[in-house]
C-alpha positions in Angstrom: 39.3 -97.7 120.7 40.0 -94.8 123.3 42.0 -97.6 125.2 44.0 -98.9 122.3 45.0 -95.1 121.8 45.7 -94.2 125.7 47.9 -97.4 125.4 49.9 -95.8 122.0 50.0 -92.5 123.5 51.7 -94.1 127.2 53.7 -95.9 125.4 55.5 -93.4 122.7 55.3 -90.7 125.4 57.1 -93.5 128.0 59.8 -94.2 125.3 60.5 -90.5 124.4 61.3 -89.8 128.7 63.3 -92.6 128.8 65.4 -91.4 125.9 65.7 -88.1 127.5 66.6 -89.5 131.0 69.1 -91.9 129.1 70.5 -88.6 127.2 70.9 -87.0 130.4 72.7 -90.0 132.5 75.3 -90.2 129.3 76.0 -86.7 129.2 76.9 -86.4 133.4 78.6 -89.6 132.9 81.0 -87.6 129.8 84.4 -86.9 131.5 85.8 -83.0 131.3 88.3 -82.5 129.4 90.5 -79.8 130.9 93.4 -78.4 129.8 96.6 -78.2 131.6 98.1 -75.3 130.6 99.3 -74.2 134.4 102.1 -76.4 134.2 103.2 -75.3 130.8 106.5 -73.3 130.6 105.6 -69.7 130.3 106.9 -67.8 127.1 106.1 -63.9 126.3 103.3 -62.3 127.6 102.6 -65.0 130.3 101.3 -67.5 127.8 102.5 -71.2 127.3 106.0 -71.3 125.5 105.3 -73.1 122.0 107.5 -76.1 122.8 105.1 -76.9 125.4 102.6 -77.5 122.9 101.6 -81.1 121.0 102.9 -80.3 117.3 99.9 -81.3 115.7 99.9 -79.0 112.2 96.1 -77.8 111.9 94.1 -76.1 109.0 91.3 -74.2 110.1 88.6 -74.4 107.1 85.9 -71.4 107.3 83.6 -71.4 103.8 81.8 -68.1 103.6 79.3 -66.2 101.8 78.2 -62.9 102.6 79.6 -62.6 105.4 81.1 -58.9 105.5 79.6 -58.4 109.2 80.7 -61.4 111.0 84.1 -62.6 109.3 86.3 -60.3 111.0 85.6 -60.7 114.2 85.6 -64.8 113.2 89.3 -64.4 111.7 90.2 -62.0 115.1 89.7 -64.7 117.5 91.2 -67.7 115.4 94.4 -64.9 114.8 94.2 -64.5 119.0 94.7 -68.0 119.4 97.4 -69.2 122.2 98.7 -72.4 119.8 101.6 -71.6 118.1 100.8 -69.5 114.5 103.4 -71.8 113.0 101.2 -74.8 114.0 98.0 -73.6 111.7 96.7 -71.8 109.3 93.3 -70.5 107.9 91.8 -71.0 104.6 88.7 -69.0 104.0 86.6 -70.1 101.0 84.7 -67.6 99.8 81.2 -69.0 98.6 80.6 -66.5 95.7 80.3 -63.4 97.6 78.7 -60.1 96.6 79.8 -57.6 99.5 83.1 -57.4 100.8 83.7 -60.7 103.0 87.3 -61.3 100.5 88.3 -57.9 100.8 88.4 -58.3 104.6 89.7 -61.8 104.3 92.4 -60.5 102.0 93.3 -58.1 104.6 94.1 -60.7 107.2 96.9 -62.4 104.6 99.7 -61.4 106.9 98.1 -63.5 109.5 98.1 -66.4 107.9 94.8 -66.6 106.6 94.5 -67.2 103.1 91.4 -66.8 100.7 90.3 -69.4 98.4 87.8 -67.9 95.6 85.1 -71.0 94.7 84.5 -69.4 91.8 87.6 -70.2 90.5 86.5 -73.7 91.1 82.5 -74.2 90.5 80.4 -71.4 88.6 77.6 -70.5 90.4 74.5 -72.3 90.2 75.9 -76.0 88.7 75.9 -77.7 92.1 73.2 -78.3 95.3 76.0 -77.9 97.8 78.3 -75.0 97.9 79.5 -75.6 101.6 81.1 -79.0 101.4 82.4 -78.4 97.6 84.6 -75.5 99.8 85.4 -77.6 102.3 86.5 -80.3 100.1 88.8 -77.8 97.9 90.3 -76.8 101.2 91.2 -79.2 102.1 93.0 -80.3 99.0 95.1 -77.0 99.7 95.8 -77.7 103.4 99.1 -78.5 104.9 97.2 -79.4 108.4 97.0 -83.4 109.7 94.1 -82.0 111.5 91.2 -80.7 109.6 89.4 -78.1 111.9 86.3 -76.4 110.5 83.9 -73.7 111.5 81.5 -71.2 110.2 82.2 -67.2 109.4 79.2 -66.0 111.7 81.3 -68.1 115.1 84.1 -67.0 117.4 86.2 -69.0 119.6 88.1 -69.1 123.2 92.1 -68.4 122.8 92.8 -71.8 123.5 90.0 -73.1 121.4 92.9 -74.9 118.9 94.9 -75.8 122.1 92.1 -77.9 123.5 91.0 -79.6 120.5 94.9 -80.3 119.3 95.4 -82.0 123.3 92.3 -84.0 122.9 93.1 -85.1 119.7 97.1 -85.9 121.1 95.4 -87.9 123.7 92.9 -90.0 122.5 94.3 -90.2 118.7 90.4 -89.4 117.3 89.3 -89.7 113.9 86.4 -87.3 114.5 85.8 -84.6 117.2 82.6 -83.3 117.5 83.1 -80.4 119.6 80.6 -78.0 121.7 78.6 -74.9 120.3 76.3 -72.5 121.8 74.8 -69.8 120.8 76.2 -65.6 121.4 72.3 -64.6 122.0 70.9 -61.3 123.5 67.9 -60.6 125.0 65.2 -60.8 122.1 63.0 -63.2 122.1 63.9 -65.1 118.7 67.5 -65.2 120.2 66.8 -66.8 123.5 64.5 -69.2 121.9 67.5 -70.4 119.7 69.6 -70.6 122.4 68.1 -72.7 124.4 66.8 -75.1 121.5 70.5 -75.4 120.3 71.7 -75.9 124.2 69.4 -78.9 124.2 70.5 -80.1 120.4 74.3 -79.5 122.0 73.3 -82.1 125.0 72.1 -84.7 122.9 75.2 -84.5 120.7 77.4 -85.2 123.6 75.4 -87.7 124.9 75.4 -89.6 121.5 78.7 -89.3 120.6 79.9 -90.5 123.7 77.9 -93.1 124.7 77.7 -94.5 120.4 74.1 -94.2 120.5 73.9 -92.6 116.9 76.4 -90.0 115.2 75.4 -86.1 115.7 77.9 -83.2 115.5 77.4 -79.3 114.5 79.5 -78.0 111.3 80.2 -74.8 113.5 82.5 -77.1 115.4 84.1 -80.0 114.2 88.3 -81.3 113.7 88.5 -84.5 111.8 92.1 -85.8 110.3 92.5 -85.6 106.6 93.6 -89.3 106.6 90.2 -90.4 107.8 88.4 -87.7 105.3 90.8 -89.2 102.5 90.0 -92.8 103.0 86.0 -92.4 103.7 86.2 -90.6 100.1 85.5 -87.5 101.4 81.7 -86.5 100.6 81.5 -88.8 97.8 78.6 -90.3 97.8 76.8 -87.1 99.7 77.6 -84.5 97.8 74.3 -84.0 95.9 72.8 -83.2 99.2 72.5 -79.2 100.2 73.3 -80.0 103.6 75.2 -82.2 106.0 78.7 -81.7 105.6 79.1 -82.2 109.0 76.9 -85.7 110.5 76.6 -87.3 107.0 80.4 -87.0 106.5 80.8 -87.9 111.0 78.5 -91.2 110.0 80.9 -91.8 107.3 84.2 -91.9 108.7 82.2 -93.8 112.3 81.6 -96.5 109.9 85.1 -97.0 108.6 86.2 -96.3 112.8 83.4 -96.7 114.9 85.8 -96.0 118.5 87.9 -93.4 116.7 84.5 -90.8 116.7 84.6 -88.6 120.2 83.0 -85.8 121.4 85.5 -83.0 123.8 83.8 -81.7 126.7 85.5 -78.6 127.3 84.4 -75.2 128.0 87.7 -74.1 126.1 86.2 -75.8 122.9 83.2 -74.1 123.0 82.7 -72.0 119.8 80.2 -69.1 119.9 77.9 -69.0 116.9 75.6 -65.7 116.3 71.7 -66.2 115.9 69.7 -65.7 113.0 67.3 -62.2 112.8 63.8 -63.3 112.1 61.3 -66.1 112.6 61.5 -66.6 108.7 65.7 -66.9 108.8 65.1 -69.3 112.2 62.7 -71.9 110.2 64.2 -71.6 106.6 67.7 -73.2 109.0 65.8 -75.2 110.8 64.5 -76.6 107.4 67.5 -77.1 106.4 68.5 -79.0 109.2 65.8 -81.1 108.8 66.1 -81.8 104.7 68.5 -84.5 105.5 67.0 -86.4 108.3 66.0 -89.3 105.5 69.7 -89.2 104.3 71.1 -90.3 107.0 72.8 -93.5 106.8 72.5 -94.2 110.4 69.3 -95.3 110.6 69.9 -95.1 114.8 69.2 -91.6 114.6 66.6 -92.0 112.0 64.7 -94.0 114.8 65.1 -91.2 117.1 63.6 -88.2 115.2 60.8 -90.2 114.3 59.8 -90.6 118.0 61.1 -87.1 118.3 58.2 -86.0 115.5 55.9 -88.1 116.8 56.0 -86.9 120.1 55.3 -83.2 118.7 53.0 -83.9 116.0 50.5 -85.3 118.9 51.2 -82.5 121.1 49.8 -80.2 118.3 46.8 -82.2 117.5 45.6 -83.3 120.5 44.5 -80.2 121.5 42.2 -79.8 118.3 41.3 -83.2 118.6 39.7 -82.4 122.1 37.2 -79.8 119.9 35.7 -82.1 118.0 36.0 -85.7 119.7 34.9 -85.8 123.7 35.8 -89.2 124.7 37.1 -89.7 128.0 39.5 -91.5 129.1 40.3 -94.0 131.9 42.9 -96.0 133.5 42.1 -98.4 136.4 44.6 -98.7 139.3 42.7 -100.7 142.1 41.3 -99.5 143.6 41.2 -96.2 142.1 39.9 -95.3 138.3 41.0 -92.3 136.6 38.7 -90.7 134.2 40.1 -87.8 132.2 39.3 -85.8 128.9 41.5 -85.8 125.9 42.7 -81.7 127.2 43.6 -83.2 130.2 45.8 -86.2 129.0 47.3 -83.5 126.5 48.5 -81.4 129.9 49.5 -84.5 131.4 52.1 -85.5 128.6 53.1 -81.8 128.0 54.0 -81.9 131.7 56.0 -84.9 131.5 58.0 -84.1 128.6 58.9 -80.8 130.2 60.2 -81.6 133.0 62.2 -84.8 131.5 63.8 -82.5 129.2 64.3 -79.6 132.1 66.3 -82.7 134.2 68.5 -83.2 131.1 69.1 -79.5 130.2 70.1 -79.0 134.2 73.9 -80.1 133.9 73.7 -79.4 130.5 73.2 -75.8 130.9 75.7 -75.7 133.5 78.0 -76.7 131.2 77.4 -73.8 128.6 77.2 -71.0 131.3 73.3 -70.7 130.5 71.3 -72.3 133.8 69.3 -69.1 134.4 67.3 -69.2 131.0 66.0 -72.3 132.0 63.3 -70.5 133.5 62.0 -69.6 129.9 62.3 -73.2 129.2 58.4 -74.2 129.9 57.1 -71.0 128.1 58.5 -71.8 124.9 57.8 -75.2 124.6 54.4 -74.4 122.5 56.7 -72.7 120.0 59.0 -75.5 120.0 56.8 -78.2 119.1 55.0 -75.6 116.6 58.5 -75.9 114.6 59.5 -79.1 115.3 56.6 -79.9 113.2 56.8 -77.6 110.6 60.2 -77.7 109.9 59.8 -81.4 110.0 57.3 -81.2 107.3 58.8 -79.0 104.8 62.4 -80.1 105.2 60.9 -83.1 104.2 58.4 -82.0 101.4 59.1 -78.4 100.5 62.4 -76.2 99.6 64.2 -73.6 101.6 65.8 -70.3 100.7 69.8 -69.8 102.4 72.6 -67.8 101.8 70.4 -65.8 99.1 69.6 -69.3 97.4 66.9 -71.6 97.3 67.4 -75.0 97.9 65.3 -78.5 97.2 
């Protein structure tokens, strides 16, 4: 018995470090995309002349709810932008609000931001998913070819838009998942999240680029309206609380399967602000998690499983080594290895480590954030402690956002 179980245990651990190391080879292998804006005709104030532009018309979506502390500065670096104001414009859907997130919006109208009240639309409490009902009714009042969305607590680069309007001129997408990181301080909470969603951000790019399975962030996303249009928009999806943005990515890969990109660029990078508290942190990792059996693309289905497996062992093994004290052996001739369950638990926590501390290397390059990596191996006990419970209860219990609670 304590063979057949060494054998399971090689083999799920083997699989989940060669899916890291194959994560890590796709992302390196992910070209740059830089922007060439030192060859651009200079216009007023030494920035690129809008004729130099592509003429891609955008519409910047941004649903929000309660969101009085973090929309202005949002709306202050979209309205800071270096593409042309007459090339986009910014819809704000305001998620039934009770502070003063459409006062402020209102107050950015001569910027070319409008507010869009979903009230208007949808009373409160008759649908399970506020967010992409906003999008969708956005969308419906966009001018843009380009359907650019993000969230009220982000902030971009100037030449955010630029980037993702070039990309999209060059390789004629249907999707752009673009990269995210998150604005952290020094808390612990906050550099826990930030180096969880660095290594979430890694595996996205790798995905995307290499096909493996479809993975994006709403935070950060351009699709065209034509491809939301023919897909049918969330049809189909729109009973679940979350997912506007892989279930709706999945959608439109299926319908053009080499039209669905990811944008390396540290330009595109959008800054997204933390949640506050260990309870705020699981009830969105929850969320995250509701709609991992939703997913039409049973590719990535495949992965968190291993992904769950992986960290449900790494939390039991431990407590199985109380109460069971089999050893283990392995015979290599001629040498035999006899170990405890503890120490095979330290072996594999080991080995997942520092297969995931390979991939997060370039990764964390990329986002500016290689010297938190040394935090990396203390936090992996609290990592796999949520993986699992958020796992769990995404799965089988309810979650409380944006002042509601969701099934």
């Amino acid at each position: 018995m304590q063979q057949v179980l060494l054998i399971f245990l090689l083999i799920l651990f083997g699989l989940y470090v060669l899916l890291i190391l194959y994560y890590w080879k796709s992302w390196i292998s992910i070209p740059d995309f830089e922007l060439q804006t030192a060859n651009y005709p200079q216009g007023p104030a030494g920035k690129p002349s809008p004729e130099s532009f592509v003429q891609t018309r955008i519409s910047v979506i941004i649903p929000a709810r309660n969101e009085e502390e973090n929309i202005a500065a949002c709306l202050d670096s979209i309205c800071r932008q270096s593409y042309p104001t007459a090339l986009f414009e910014v819809l704000v859907v305001d998620d039934h609000s009770t502070d003063n997130t459409a006062a402020i919006v209102n107050s950015y109208a001569d910027k070319n931001v409008k507010l869009i009240s979903l009230k208007d639309f949808i009373p409160a409490g008759e649908i399970n998913s506020y967010k992409k009902k906003a999008i969708e009714i956005a969308i419906t009042q966009s001018s843009g070819e380009l359907i650019v969305t993000t969230d009220a607590d982000c902030f971009a680069k100037e030449n955010w838009l630029q980037t993702i309007a070039a990309f999209y001129e060059e390789y004629d997408p249907a999707f752009i998942a673009a990269p995210v990181a998150i604005d952290c301080s020094n808390k612990f909470i906050e550099l826990f999240q930030a180096l969880d969603f660095m290594t979430l951000q890694g595996i996205t790019g790798a995905s995307v680029y290499k096909k493996i399975h479809s993975m994006c962030n709403g935070a950060n996303l351009a699709y065209t309206k034509k491809a939301f249009t023919e897909v049918g928009g969330f049809t189909g999806i729109d009973n679940i609380a979350s997912g506007d943005d892989m279930l709706l990515m999945h959608k439109i890969y299926k319908l053009h399967p080499h039209k669905v990109m990811f944008v390396k660029s540290r330009e595109a990078i959008v800054q997204t602000a933390p949640v506050n508290s260990v309870r705020d942190f699981l009830n969105q990792r929850i969320r995250w998690a509701s709609k991992a059996d939703k997913y039409d693309d049973k590719r990535i289905f495949a992965v968190l499983l291993l992904v769950y497996l992986v960290n449900v062992l790494l939390l039991t093994l431990p407590f199985a080594a109380i109460f069971i004290k089999a050893a283990f052996s392995i015979s290599v001739y001629p040498f035999t290895l006899v170990f405890t369950i503890l120490e095979l638990w330290a072996f594999l926590l080991i080995i997942k480590t520092i297969a995931e501390l390979i991939f997060l290397m370039p990764v964390s390059k990329f986002f500016g954030k290689r010297s938190m990596l040394w935090l990396f191996p203390l936090m992996q006990p609290f990592h796999i402690l949520y993986t699992v419970i958020a796992g769990w209860l995404g799965k089988f219990g309810s979650y409380n956002w944006k002042e509601r609670k969701v099934k």
